[in-house]
C-alpha angles and dihedrals in degrees: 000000000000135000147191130207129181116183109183128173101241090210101057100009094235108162092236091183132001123184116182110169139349096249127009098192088067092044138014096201120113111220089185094068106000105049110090111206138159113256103204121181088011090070084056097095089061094063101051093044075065097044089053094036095055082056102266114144122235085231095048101112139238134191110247092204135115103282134176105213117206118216135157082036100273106026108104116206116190106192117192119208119236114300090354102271123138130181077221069227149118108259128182119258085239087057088048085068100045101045100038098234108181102190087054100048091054088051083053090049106049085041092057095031132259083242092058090045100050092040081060096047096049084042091059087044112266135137100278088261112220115268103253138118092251091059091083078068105060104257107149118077131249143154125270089242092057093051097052088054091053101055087044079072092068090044092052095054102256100323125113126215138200113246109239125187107230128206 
């Protein structure tokens, strides 16, 4: 097995550690900056900054139930939340995020627009995602490195900073 860790200080931006493998001398490749994976649940509180900043409460409430979203028109996306389980019940958008609730998420995201979503990931410095109901749930892929910058962002405050290696 491989693995990939990026520490960076949020308020400078100083790459404070980068792993990028467990042996270089059996591989070059630097899974820190150069491995493109999907990130999944880790894209989620994107979503919903762009959920809070478009004006939605985090006690505004969504049905955790199985649900078939229609988009395009015509195009139908039936999301399942982790392992299947739902409360068959209202949760807060607050408890959306705890708890990773994907079906919930997708309802945020349609609600607050898959534009608005994607404008605020580039803007934290993410890859422009697809606009497409699966993308609340991480779908497009990044480096571990940008998305460490990306969630600096939330550390510092709002601002985003450049990673830099220090020496």
């Amino acid at each position: 097995p491989q693995a990939a860790l990026v520490a960076i200080d949020p308020r400078n931006g100083n790459i404070l550690a980068m792993v990028g493998g467990r042996d270089y001398a059996e591989s070059q490749l630097n899974r820190a900056t150069d491995a493109l994976r999907q990130p999944g649940s880790t894209f989620k509180p994107f979503v919903y900054a762009a959920a809070l900043e478009d004006g939605m409460s985090q006690v505004q409430t969504f049905m955790d139930a199985p649900r078939e979203f229609i988009y395009d028109r015509n195009r139908a996306y039936k999301p399942a939340n982790y392992g299947g389980g739902y409360s068959m019940h209202e949760v807060t958008m607050r408890t959306g995020l705890v708890k990773s609730l994907n079906v919930v998420t997708v309802d945020i995201a349609l609600q607050t627009g898959l534009a608005r979503i994607a404008n605020l990931a580039t803007r934290f410095g993410l890859p422009k995602p697809e606009r497409y109901p699966a993308l609340a749930l991480g779908t497009e892929e990044v480096t571990p490195l940008q998305l460490a910058s990306a969630y600096a962002v939330f550390a510092n405050g709002g601002r985003r900073i450049e990673p830099r290696v220090i020496n």
